[in-house]
Backbone bond lengths (Angstrom), bond angles and torsions (degrees), N, CA, C in turn:
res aa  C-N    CA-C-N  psi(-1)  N-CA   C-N-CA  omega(-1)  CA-C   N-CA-C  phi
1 X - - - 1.468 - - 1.529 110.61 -
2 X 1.326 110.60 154.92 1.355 128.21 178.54 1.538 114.86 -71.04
3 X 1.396 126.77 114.47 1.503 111.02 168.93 1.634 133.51 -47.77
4 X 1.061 133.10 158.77 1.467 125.07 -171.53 1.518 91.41 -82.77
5 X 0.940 135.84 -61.13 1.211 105.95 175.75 1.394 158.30 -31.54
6 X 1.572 90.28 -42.12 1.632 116.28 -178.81 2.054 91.78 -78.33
7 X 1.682 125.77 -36.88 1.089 105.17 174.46 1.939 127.36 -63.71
8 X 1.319 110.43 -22.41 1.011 149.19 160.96 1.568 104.07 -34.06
9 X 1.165 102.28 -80.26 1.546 94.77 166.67 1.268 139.49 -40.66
10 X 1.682 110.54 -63.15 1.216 133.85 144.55 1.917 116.69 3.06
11 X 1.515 89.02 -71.82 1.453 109.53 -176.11 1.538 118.09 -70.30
12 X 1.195 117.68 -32.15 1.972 110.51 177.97 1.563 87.63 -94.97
13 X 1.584 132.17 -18.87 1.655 102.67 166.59 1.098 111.36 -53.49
14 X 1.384 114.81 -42.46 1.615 123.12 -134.44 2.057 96.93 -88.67
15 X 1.288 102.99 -20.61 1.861 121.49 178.00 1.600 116.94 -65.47
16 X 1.624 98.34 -33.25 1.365 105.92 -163.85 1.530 101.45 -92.66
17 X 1.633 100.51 -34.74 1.819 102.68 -173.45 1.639 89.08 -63.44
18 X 1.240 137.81 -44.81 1.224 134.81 -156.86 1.895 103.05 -62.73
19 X 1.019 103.82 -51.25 1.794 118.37 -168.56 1.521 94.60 -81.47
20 X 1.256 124.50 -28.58 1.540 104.28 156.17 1.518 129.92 -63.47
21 X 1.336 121.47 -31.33 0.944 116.73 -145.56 1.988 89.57 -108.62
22 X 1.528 116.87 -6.93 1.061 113.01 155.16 1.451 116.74 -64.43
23 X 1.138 114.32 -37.51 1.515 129.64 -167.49 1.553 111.08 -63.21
24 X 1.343 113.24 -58.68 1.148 126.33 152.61 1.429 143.26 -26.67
25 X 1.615 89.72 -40.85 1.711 115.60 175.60 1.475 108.27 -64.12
26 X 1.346 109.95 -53.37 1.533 140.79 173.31 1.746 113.15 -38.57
27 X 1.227 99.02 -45.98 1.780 116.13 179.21 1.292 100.58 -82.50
28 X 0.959 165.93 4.43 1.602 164.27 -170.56 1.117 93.71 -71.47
29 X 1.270 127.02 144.17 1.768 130.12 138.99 1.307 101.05 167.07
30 X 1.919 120.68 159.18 1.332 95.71 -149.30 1.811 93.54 -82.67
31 X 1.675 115.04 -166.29 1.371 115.68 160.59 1.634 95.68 104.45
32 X 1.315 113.00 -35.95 1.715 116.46 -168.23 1.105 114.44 -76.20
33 X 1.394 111.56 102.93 1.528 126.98 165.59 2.049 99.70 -14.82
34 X 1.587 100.92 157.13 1.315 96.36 -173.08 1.710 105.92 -108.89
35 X 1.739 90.15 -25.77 1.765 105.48 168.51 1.774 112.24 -52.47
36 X 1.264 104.71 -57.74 1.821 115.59 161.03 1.295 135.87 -51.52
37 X 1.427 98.28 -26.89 1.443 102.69 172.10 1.818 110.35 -93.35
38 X 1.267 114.22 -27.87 1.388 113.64 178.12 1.383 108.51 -86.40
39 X 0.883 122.76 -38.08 1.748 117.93 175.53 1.632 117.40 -63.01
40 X 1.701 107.76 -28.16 1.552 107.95 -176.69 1.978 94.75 -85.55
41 X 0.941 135.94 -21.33 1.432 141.24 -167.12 1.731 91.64 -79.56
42 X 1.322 132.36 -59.25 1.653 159.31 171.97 1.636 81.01 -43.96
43 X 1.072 138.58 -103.02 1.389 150.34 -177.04 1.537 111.83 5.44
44 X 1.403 83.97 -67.18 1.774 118.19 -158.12 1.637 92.29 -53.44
45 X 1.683 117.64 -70.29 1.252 121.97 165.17 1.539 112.06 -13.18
46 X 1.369 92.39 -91.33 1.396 113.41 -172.22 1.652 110.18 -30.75
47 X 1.033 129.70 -47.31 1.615 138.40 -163.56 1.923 101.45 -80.46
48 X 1.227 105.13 -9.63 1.276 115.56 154.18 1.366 137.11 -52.00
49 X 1.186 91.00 -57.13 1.569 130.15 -168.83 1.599 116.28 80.07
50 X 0.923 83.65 55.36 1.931 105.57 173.13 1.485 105.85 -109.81
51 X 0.763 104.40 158.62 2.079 107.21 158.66 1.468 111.83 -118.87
52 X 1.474 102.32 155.01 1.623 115.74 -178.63 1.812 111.82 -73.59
53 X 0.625 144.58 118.43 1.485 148.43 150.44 1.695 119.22 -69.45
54 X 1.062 104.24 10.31 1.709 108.50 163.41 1.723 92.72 169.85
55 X 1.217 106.14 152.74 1.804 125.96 151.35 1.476 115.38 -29.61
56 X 1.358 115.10 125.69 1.359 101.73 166.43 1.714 112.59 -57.32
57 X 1.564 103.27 139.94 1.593 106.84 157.87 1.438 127.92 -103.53
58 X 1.214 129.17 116.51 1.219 140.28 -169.30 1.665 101.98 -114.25
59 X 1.583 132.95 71.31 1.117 123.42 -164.96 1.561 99.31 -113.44
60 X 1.244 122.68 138.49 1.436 136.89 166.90 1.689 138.24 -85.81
61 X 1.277 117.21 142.70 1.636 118.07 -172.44 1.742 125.12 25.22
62 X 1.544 118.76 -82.60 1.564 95.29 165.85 1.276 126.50 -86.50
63 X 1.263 95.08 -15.64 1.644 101.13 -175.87 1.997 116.25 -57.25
64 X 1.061 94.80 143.49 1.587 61.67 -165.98 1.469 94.83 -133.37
65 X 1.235 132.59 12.48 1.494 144.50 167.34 1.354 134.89 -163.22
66 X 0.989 157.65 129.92 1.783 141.85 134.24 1.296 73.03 130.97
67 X 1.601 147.46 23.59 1.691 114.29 140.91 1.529 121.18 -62.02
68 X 0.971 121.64 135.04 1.306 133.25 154.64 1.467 128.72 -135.75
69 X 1.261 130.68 139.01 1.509 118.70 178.72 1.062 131.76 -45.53
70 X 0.850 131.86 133.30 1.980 123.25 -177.34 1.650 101.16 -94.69
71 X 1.241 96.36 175.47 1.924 111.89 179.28 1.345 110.21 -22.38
72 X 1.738 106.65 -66.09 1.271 137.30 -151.79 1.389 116.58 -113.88
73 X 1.295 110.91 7.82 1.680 124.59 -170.11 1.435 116.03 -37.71
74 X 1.466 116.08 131.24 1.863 102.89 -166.08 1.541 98.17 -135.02
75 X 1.764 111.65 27.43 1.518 122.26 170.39 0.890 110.23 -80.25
76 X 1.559 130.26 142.68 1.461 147.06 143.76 1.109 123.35 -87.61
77 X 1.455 129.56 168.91 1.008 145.20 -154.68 1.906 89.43 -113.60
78 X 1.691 118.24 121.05 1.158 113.04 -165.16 1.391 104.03 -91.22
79 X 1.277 112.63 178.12 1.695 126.34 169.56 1.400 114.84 -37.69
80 X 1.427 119.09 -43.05 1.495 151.79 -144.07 0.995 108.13 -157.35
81 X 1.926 116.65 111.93 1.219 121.15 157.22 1.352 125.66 175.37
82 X 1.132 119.34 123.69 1.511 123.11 179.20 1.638 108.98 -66.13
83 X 1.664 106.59 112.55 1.183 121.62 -151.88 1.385 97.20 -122.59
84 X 1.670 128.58 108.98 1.156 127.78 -169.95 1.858 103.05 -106.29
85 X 1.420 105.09 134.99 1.354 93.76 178.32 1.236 102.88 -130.62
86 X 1.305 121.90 130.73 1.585 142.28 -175.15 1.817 101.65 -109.06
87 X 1.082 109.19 130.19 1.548 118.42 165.37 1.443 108.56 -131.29
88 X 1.170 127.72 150.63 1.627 146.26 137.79 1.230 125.90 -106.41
89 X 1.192 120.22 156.29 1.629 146.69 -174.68 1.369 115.96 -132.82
90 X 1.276 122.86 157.05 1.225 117.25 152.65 1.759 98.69 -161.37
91 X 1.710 96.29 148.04 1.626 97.79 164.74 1.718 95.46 -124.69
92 X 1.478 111.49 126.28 1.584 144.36 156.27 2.014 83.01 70.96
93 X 1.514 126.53 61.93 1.011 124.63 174.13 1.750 122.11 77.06
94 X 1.288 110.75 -5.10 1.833 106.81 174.85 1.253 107.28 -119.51
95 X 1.278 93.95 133.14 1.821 126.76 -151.60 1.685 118.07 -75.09
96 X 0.675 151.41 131.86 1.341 145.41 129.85 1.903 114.66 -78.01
97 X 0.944 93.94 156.90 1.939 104.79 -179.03 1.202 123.09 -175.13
98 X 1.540 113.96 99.73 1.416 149.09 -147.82 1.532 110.09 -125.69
99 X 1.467 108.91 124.97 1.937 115.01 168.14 1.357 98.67 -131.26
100 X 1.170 119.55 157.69 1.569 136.89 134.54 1.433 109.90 -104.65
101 X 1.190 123.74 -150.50 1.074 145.03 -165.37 1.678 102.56 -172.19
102 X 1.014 124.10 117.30 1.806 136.78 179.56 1.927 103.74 -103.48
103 X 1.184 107.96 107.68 1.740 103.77 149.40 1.432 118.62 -69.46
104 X 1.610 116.49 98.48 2.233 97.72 -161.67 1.480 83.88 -109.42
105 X 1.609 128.47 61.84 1.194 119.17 116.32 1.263 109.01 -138.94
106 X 1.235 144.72 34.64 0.930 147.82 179.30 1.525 103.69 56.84
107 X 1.165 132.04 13.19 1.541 122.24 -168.80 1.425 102.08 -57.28
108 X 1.501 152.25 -45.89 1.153 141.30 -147.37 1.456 122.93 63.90
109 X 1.517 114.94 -135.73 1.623 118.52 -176.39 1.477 104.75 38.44
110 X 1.376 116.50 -139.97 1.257 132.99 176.52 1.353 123.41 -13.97
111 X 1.516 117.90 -49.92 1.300 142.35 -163.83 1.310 110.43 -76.57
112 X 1.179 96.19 -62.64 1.338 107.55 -175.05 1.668 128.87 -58.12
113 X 2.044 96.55 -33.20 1.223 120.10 164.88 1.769 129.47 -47.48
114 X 1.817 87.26 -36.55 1.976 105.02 -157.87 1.932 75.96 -77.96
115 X 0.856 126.40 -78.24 0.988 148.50 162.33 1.734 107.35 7.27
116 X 1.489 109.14 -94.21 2.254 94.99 150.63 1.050 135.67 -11.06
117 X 2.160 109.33 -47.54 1.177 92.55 -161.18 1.685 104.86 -91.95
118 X 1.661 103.04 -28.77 1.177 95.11 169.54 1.727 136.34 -49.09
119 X 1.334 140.84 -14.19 1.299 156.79 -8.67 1.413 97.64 119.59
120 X 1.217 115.26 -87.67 1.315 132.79 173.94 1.343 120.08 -65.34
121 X 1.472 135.51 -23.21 1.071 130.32 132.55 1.071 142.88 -44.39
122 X 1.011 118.00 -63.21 1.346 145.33 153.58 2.050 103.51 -11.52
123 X 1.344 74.70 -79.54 1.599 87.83 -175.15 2.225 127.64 -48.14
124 X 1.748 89.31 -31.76 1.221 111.31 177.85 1.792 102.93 -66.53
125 X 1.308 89.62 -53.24 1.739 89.28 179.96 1.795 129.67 -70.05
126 X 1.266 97.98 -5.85 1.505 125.13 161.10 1.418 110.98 -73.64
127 X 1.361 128.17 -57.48 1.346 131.61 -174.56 1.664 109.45 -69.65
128 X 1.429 107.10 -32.21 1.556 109.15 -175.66 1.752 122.93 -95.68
129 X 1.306 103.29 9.07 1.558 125.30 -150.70 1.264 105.94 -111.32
130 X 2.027 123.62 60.57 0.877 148.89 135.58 1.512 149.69 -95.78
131 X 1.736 125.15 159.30 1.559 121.96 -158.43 1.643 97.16 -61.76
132 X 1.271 122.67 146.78 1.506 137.22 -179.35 1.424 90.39 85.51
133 X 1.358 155.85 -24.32 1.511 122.98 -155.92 1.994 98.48 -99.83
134 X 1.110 107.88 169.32 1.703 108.12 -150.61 1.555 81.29 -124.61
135 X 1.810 102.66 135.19 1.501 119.87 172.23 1.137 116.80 -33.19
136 X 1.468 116.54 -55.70 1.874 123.72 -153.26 1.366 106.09 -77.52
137 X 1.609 111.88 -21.69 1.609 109.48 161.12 1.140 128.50 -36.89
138 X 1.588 88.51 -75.48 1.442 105.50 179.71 1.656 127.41 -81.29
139 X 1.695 117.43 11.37 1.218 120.56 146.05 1.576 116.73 -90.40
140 X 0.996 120.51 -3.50 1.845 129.84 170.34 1.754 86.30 -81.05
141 X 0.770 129.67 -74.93 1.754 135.64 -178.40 1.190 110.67 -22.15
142 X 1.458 115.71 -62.84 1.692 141.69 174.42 1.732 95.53 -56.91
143 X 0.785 142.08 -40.92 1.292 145.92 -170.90 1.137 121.50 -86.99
144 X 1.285 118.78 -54.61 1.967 121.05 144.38 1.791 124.35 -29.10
145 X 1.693 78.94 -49.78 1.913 83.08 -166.10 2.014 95.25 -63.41
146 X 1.349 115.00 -54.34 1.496 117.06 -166.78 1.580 106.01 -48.51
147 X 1.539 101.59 -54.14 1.830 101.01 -168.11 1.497 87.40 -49.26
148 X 1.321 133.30 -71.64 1.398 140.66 -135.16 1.568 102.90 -61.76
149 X 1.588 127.49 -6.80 1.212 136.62 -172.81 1.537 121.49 -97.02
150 X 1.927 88.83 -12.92 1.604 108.14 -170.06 1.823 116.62 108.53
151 X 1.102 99.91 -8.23 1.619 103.03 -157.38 1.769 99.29 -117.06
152 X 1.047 108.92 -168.67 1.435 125.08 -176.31 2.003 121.44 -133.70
153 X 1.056 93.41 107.41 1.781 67.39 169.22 1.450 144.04 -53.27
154 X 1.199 133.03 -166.24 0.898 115.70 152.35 1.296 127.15 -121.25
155 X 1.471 122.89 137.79 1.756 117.99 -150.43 1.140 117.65 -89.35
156 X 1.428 135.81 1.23 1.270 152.14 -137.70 1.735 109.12 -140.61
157 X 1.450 108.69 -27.93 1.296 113.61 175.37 1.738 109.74 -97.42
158 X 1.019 109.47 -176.05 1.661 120.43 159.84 1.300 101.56 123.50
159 X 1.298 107.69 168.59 1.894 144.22 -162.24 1.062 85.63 -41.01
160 X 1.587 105.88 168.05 1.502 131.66 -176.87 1.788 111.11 -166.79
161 X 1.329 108.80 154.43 1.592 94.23 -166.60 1.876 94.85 -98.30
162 X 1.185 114.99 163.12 1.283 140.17 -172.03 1.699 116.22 -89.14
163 X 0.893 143.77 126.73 1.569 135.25 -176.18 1.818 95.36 -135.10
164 X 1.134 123.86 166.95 1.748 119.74 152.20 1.247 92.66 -33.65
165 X 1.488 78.67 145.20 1.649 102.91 160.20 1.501 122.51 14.66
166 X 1.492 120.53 36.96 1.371 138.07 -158.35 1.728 90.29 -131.18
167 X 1.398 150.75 85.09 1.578 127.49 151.64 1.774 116.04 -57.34
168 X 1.048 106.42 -9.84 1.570 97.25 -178.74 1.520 96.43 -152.71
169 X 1.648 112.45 98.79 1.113 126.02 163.38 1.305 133.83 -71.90
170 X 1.375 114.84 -1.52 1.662 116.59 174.84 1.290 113.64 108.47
171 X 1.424 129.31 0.87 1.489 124.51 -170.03 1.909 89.17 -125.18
172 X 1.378 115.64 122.34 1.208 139.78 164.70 1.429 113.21 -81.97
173 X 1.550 109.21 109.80 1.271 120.15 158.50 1.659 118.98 -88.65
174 X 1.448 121.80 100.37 1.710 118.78 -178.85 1.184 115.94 -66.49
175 X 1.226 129.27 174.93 1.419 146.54 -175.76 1.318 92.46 -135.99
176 X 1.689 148.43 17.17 0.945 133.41 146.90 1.923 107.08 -126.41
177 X 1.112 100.64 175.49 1.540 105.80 173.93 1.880 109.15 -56.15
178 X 0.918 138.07 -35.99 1.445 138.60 -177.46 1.760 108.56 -82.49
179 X 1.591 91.95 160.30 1.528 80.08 -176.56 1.637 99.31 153.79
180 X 1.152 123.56 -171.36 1.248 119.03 169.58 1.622 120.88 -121.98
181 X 1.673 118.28 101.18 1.510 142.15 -166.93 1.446 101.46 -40.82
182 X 1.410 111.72 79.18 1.726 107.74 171.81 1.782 85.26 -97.31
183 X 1.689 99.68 149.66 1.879 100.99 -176.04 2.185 80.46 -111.01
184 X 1.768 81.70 144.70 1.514 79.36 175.11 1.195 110.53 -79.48
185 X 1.356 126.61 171.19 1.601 146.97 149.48 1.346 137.90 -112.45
186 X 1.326 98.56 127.35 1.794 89.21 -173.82 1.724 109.25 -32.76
187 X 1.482 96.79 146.92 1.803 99.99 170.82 1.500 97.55 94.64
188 X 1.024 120.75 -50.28 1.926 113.59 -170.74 1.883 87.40 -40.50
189 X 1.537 79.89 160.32 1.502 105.86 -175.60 1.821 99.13 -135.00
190 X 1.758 107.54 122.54 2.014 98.99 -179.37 1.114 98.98 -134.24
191 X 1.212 113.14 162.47 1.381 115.80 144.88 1.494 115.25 -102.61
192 X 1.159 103.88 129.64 1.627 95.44 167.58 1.521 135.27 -105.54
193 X 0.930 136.82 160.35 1.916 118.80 -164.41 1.682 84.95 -146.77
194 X 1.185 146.83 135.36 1.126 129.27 88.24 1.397 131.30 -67.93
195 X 1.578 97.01 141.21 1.722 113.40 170.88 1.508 102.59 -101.01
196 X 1.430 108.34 163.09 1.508 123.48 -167.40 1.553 95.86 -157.84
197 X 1.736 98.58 134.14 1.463 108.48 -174.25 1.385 95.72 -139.17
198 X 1.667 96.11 167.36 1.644 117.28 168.40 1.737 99.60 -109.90
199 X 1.285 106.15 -3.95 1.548 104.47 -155.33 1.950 97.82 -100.17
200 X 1.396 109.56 -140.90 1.337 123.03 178.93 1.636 122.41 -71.59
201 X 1.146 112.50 -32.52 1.946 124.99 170.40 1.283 88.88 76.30
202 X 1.496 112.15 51.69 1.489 112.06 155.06 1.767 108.01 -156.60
203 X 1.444 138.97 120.14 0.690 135.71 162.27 1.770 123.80 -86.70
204 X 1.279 120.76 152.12 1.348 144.65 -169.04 1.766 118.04 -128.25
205 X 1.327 110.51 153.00 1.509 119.43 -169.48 1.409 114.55 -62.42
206 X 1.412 153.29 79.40 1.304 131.46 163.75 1.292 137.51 -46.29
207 X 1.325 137.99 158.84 1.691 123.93 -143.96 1.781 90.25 -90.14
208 X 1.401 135.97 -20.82 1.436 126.37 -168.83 1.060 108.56 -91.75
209 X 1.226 133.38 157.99 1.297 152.80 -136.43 1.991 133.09 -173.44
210 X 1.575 106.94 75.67 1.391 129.79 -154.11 1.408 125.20 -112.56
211 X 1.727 94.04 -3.66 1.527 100.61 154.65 1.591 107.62 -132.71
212 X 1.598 88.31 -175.23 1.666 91.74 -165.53 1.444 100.08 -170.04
213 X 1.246 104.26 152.58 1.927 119.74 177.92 0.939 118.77 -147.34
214 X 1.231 121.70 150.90 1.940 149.65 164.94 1.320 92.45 -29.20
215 X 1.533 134.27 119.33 1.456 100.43 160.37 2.081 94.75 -115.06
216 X 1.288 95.63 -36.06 2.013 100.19 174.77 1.075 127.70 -176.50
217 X 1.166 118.17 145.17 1.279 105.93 -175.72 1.806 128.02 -77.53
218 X 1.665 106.80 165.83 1.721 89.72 -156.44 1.513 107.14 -75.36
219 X 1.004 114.27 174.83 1.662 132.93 164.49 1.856 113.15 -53.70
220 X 1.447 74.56 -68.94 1.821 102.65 -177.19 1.696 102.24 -84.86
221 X 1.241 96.82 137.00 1.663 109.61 177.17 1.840 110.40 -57.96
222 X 1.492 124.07 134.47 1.255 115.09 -172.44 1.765 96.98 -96.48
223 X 1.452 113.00 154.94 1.228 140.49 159.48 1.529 104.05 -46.08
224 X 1.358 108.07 126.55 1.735 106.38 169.14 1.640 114.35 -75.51
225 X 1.266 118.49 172.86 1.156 129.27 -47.81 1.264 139.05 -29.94
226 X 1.873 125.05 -21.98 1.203 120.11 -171.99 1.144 130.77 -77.51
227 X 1.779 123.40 -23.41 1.632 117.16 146.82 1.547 115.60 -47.68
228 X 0.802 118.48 -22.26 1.768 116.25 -173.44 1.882 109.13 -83.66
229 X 1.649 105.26 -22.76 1.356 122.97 -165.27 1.847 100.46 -87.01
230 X 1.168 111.79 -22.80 1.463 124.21 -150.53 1.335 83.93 -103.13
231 X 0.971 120.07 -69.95 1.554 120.92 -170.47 1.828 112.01 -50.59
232 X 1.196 117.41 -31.81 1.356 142.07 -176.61 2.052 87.44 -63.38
233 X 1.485 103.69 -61.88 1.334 111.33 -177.39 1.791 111.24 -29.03
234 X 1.463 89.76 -73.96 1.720 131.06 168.31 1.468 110.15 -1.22
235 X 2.132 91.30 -79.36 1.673 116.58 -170.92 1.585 118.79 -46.87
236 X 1.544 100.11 -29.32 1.950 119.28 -135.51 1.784 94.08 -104.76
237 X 1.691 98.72 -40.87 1.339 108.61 -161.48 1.800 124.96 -106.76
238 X 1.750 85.57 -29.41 1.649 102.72 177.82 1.933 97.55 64.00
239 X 1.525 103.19 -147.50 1.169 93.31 172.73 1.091 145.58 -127.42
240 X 1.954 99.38 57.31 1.589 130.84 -146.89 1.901 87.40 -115.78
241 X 1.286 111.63 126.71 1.168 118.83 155.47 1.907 132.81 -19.62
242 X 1.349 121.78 118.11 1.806 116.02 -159.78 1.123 97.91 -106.84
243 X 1.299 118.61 -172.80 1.476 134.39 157.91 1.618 104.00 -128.11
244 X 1.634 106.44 133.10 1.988 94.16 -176.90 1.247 111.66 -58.88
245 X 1.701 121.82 -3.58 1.462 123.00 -170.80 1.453 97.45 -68.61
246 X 1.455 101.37 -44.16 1.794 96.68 -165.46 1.303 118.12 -60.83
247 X 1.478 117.50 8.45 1.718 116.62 -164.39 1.481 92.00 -110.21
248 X 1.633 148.29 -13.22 1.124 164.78 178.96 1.512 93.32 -42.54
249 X 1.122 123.96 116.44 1.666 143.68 176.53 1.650 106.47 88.64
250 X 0.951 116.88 -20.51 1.913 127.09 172.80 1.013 108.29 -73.35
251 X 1.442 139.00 -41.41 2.036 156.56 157.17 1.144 114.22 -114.41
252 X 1.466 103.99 131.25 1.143 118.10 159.69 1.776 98.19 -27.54
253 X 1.410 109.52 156.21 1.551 104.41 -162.28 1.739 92.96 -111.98
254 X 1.643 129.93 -26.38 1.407 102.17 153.31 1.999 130.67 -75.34
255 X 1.468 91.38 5.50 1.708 87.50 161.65 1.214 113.06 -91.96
256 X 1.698 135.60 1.83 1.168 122.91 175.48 1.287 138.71 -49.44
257 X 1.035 111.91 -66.59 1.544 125.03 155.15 1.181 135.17 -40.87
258 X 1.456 99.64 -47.17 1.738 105.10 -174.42 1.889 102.33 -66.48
259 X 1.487 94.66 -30.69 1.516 89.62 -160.95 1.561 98.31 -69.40
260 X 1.394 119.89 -55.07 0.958 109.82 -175.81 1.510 139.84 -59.73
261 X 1.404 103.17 -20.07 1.625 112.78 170.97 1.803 108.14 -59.04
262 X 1.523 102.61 -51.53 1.142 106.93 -171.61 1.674 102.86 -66.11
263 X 1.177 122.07 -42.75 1.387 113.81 -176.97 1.930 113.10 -60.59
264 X 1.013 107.91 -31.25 1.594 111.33 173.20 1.369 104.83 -107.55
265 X 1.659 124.03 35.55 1.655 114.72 140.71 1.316 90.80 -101.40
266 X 1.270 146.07 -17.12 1.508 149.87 -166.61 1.744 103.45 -82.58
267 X 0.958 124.93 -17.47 1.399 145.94 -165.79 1.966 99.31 58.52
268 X 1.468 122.40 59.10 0.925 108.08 167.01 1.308 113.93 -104.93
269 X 1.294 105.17 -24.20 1.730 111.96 168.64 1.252 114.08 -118.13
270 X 1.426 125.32 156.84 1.521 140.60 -151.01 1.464 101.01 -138.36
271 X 1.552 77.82 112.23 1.951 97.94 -172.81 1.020 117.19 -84.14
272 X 1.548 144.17 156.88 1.848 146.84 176.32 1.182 96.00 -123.25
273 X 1.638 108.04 109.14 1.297 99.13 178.88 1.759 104.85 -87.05
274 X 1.606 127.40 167.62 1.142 123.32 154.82 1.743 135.73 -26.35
275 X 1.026 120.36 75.74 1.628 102.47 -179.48 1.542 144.06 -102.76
276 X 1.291 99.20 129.07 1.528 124.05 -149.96 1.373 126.75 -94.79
277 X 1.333 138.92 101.29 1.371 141.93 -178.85 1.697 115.66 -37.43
278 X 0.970 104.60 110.95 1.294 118.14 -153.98 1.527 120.25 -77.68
279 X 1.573 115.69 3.99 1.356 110.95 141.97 1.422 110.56 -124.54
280 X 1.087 124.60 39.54 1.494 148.10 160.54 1.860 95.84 53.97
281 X 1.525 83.36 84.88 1.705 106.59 -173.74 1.369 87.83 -100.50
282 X 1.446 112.49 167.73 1.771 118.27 156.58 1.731 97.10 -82.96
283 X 1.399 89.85 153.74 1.817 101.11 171.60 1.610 105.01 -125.69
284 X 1.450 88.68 153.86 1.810 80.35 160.81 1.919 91.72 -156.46
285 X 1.287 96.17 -173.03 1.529 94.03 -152.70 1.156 89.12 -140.91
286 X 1.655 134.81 -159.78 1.895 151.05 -177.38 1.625 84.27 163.36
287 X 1.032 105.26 149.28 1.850 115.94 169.97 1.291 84.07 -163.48
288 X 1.481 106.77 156.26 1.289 141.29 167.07 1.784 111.29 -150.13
289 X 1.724 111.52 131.86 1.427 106.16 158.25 1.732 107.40 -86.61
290 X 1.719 99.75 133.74 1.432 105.86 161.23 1.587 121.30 -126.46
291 X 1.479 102.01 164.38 1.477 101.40 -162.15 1.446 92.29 -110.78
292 X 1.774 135.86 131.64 1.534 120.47 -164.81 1.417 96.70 -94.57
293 X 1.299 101.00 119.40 1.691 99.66 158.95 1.527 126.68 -96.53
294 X 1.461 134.68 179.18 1.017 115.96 -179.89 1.323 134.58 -38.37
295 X 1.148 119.09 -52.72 1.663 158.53 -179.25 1.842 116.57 -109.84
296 X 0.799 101.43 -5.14 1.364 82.34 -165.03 1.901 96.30 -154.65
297 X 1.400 124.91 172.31 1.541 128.52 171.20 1.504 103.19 -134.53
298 X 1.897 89.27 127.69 1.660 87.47 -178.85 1.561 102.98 -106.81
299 X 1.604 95.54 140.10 1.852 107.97 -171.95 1.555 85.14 -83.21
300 X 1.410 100.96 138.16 1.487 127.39 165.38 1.600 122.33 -76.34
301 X 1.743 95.71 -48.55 1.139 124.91 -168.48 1.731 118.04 -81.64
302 X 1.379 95.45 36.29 2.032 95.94 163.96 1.696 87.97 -140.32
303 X 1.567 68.06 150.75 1.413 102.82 172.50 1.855 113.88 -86.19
């Protein structure tokens, strides 16, 4: 079992991702820079006194993950668009991990639909998301609810359990019936996501690339400045997913990039590239962190 303490944590991460991501909801509309909108969401956290456990994601229609603003980001928020926003938290390394899904034109139909079912998953895997019950169940469940909505999941994404400073501890939660039968246990800590498509229910790598992580340090001693840049990574980030924004006053800000490209052709850092529904379906998403109790799963992630 989990100490009360360590759940403790868990729970004001999991409060703040929630009241952020209301906050966030609140800022929607089209025209809004996405650099402005992710830095005031980053802020909001921060003025908490929480820390981020990944970049805000603000990803749109197929895109269906790993947007984040870059340095210089000169995207808006369009007329039209299924606008998924993913946040993390963490207090002393334990995670919270929170999405909605935003219609930011109010269009409805379609949108509004992917959106339910994602939603409705979500919710199914909440009710079924107790110690003894087995993942692939309740991604067959998740997979029922989407078809039955019209849509498809997506087979390639889904939940994952939480460790310190771990966003992806190694245990795969599916959004379809297949998968690999991990049985929960009281104390596990997940996030869960269903995705919901109109498109193929398979996402693929896009060529851009706006987050990034610690992955180790080198063998061979690095050339300065960039051992000095890496370690900077290290102190700031540990080995929780960054944004190169967050390194802005830490590097010179035209070594940002370079350093980091070169540091993840070295495989010292571990890139997220954009990923994209692969017959360029709309996506939409719902996540919740839960904590498994005997009988029952407690959401972290409301305020």
């Amino acid at each position: 079992m989990v100490e009360e303490t360590i759940l403790e944590k868990y729970r004001l991460a999991g409060k703040v991702c929630a009241e952020a991501a209301k906050y966030a909801r609140g800022l929607v509309k089209p025209g809004l820079p996405a650099l402005e909108f992710g830095t005031k969401i980053e802020q909001f956290i921060r003025d908490k006194g929480v820390s981020l456990s990944f970049p805000v994601n603000i990803s749109i229609d197929d895109v269906a993950a790993h947007y984040s603003p870059s340095i210089d980001d000169t995207f808006v928020l369009p007329e039209k668009a299924l606008l998924k926003i993913d946040i993390g938290t963490h207090v002393d390394g334990y995670i919270a991990d929170h999405a909605i899904t935003v219609d930011v034109g109010k269009t409805g139909g379609v949108y509004q639909a992917l959106i339910d079912a994602a939603e409705a998953g979500l919710e199914v895997v909440i009710k079924n998301f107790h110690a003894g019950q087995n993942v692939v169940h309740i991604g067959k469940l998740v997979e029922d609810t989407i078809v039955k909505a019209g849509f498809v999941p997506i087979r390639n994404l889904g939940g994952h359990n939480l460790e310190q400073y771990n966003l992806h501890g190694g245990v795969f939660v599916p959004n379809t019936g297949s998968g690999y039968p991990y049985v929960l246990k009281e104390g596990d800590v997940f996030a869960v996501e269903p995705f919901s498509t109109n498109g193929a229910g398979h996402v693929i790598d896009g060529t851009s690339k706006l987050i990034y992580r610690f992955h180790k340090r080198p063998k061979n001693q690095l050339p300065m400045p960039l051992a000095g840049y890496l370690e900077i990574i290290r102190k700031q980030c540990s080995t929780l997913p960054f944004s190169p924004r967050w390194l802005e006053g830490k590097i010179p800000k035209a070594r940002i990039m370079p350093s980091i490209v070169e540091l993840a052709r070295k495989d010292l850092l571990q890139a997220y590239p954009l990923l994209m529904e692969r017959a360029g379906g709309l996506v939409a998403q719902a996540e919740h962190t839960l904590i498994v109790h005997k009988d029952h799963a407690e959401i972290t992630t409301i305020s």
